[in-house]
C-alpha positions as CSV (number, residue, x, y, z in Angstrom):
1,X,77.2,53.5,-139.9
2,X,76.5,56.8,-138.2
3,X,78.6,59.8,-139.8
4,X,80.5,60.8,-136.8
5,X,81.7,64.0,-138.3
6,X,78.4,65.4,-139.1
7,X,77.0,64.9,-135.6
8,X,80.5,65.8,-134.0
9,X,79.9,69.2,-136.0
10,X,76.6,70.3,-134.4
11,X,77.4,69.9,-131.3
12,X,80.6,71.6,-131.4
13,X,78.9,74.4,-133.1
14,X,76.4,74.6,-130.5
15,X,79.5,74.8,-128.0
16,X,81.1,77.1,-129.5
17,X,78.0,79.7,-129.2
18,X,79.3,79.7,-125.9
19,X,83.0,80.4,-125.5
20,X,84.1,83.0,-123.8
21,X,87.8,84.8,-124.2
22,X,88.6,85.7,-120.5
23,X,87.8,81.9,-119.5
24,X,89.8,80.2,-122.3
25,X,92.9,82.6,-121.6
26,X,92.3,81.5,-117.9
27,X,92.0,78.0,-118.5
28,X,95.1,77.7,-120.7
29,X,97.1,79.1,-118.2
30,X,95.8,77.0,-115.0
31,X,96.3,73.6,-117.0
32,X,99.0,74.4,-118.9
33,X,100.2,71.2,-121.4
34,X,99.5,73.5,-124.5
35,X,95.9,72.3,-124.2
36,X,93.5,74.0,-126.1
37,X,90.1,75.8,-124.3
38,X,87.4,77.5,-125.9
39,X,86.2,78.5,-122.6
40,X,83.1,77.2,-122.0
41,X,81.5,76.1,-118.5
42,X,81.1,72.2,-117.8
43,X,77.5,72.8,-117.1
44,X,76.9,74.2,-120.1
45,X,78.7,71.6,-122.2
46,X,76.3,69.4,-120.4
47,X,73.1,71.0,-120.9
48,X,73.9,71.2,-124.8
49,X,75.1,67.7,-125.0
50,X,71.9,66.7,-123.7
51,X,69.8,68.9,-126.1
52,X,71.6,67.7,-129.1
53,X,71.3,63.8,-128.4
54,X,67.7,64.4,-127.8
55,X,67.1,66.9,-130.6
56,X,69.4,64.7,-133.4
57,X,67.6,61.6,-131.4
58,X,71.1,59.6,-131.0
59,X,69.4,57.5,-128.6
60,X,68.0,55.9,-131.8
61,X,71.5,54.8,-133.1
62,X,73.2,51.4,-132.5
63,X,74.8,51.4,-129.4
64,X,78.5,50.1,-131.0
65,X,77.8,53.6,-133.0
66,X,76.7,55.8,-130.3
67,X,80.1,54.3,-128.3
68,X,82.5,55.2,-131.6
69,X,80.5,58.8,-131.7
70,X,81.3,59.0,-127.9
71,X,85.4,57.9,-128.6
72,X,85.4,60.5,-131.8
73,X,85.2,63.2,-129.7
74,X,88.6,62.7,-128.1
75,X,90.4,63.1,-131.6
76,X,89.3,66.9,-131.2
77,X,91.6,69.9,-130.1
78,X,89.4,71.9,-127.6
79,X,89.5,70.1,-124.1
80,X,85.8,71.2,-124.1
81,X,85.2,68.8,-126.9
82,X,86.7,65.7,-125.6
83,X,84.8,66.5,-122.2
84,X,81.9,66.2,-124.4
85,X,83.1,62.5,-125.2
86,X,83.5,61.8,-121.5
87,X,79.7,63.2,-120.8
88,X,78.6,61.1,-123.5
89,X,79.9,58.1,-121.7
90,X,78.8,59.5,-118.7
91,X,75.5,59.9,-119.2
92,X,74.8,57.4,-121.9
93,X,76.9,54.6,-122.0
94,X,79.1,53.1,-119.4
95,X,76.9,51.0,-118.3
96,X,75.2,49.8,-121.5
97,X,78.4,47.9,-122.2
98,X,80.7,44.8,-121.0
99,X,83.2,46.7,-118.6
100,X,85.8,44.7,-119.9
101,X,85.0,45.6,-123.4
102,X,85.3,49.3,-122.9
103,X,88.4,49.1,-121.3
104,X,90.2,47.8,-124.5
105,X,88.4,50.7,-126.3
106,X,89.5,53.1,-123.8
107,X,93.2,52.2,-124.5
108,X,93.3,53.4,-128.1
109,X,92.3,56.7,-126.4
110,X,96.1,56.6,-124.8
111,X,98.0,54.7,-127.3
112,X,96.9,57.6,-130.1
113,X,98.0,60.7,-127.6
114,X,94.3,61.8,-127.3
115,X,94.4,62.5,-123.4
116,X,97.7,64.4,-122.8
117,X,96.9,66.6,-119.7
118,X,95.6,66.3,-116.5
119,X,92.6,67.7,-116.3
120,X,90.9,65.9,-119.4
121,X,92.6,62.9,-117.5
122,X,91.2,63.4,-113.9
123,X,87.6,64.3,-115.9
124,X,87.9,60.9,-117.3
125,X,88.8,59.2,-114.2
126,X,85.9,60.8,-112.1
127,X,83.3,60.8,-114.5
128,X,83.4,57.4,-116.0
129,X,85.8,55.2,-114.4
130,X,84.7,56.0,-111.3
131,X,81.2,54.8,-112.7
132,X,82.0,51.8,-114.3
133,X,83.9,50.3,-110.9
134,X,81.1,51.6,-108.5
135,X,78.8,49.7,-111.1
136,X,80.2,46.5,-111.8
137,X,83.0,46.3,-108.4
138,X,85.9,44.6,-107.7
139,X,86.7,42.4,-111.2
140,X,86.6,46.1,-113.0
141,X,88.6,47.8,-110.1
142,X,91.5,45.4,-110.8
143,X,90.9,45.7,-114.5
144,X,91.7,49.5,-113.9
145,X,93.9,49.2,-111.5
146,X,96.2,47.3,-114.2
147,X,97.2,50.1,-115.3
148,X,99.4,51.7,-113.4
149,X,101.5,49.3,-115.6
150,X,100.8,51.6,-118.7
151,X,104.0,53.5,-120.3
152,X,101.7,56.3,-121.2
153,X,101.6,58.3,-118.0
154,X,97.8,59.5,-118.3
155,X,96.5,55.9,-118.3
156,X,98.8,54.9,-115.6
157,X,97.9,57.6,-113.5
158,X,94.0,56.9,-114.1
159,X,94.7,53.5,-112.0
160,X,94.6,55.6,-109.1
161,X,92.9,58.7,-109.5
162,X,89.6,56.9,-110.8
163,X,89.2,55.5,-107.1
164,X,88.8,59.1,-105.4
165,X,86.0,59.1,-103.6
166,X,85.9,55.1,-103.3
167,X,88.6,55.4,-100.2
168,X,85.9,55.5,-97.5
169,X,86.1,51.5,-97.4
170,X,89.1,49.5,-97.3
171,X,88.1,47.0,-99.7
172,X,90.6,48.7,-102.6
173,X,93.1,49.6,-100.7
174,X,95.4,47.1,-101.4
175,X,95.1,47.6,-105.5
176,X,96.0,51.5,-104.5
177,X,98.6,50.8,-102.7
178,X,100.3,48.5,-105.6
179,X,99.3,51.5,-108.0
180,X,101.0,54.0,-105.5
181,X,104.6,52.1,-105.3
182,X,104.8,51.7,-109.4
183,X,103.5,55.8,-109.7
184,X,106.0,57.3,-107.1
185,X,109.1,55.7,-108.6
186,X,108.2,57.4,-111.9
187,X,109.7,60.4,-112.8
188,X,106.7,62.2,-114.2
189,X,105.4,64.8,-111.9
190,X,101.6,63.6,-112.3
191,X,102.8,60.2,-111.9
192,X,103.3,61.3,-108.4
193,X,100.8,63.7,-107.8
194,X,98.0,61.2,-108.6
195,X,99.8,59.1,-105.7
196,X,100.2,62.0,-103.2
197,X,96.1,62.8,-103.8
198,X,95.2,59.3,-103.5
199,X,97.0,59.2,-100.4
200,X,95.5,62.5,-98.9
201,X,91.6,60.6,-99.3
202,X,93.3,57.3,-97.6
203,X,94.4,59.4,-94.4
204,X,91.1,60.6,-94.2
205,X,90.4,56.4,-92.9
206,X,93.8,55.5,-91.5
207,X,96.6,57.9,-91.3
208,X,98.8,54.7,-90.4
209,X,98.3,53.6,-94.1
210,X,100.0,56.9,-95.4
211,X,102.8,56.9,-93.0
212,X,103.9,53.7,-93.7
213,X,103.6,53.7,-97.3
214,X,105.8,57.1,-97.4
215,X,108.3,55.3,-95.0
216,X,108.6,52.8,-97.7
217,X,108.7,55.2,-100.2
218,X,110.4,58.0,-99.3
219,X,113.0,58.5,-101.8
220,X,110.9,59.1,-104.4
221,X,108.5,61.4,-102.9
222,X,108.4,65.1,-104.5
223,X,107.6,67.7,-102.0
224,X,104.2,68.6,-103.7
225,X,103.2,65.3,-103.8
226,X,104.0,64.7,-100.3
227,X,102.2,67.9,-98.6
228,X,99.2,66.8,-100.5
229,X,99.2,63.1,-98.7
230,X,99.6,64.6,-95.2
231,X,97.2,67.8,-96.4
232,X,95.1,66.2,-93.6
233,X,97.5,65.1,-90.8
234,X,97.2,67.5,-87.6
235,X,100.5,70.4,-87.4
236,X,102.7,68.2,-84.9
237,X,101.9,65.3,-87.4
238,X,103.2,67.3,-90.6
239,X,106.1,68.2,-88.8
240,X,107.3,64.8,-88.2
241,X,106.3,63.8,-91.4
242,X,108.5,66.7,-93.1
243,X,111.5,65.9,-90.9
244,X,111.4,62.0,-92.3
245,X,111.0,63.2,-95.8
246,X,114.4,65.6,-95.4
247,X,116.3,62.3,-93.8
248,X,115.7,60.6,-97.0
């Protein structure tokens, strides 16, 4: 069995050559949620991640230990480190395994409080489950889209915000819309910001989607999450829109 700490280590430590004060302080501050920067650029984490699996040769190690390497990262503080994780699977993994199989792995990541903001969360989303439905299509898109049944808010809000970018055809729309009406009843603020962005890259195909779905909805509507679904409607549109919101 690999020793997870001992690889963790050197690539932290080669991470943490890099971290800068001014970024972290401006990182904390923009993401708020108490989360924990050492201020280091994506691309850099990236180029480093890639040196040290070459350089320690983890391509060499059984998968099932290269995936529990991947997962270990998330335990970590620094947002920086868990973004490792997610490059890992990125670039490594996600489609060396059963979709269905990482998907219960996944979960732990949620149940034990390891995601707990919204940018490791939309990182997550974008970088591998994103992936993993492009790569293996609708049976994995409903898998994720299950979640929006989560309790944890960070998982629920994934069932959405993993399908930006996948809008441009209509063939998950409905899943997003049966995502959208469990978010936006939820209290949480990115419970309904992952619905009022998910919405914005819908109206970008039919506008008529949005505006019924928020006729349906509008009760529960925050005003942020709503200017961000009609971010692309025309000024006469917004208008309207903004007058049915203060009738609700």
């Amino acid at each position: 069995m690999t020793d997870n700490n001992k690889f963790k280590e050197k690539l932290k430590s080669r991470i943490a050559k890099f971290a800068d004060k001014k970024r972290k302080l401006w990182f904390e501050n923009y993401i708020k949620h108490d989360t924990k920067f050492r201020g280091v650029e994506i691309r850099t984490i990236t180029t480093e991640l890639k040196d040290w699996y070459k350089y320690e040769s983890i391509e060499q190690f059984p998968l099932d230990d290269q995936l529990n390497l991947a997962l270990s990262f998330f335990e970590e503080d620094y947002a920086e480190d868990k973004l490792s994780g997610i490059l890992f699977l990125q670039l490594y993994l996600y489609n060396k395994f059963d979709y269905k199989d990482l998907l219960l792995r996944f979960e732990s990541i949620f149940e034990n409080g390891y995601i707990y903001d919204w940018s490791v969360c939309d990182w997550f989303c974008i970088r591998v489950l994103r992936q993993m439905i492009k790569a293996n299509g609708r049976k994995c898109a409903e898998a994720i889209s299950e979640w929006h049944t989560a309790n944890n808010v960070w998982q629920a809000r994934c069932s959405v915000v993993a399908f930006t970018t996948l809008t441009k055809e209509n063939k998950y729309t409905s899943l997003l819309l049966k995502s959208n009406a469990k978010l936006i009843k939820r209290e949480e603020r990115f419970a309904k910001t992952a619905v009022g962005w998910i919405l914005r890259e819908l109206s970008k195909v039919d506008k008529q989607i949005v505006v019924d779905f928020i006729g349906e909805n509008r009760p529960y509507f925050s005003r942020e999450s709503h200017e961000n679904a009609i971010k692309y409607f025309d000024k006469d549109e917004k208008k309207k829109m903004r007058e049915l919101l203060r009738q609700s």
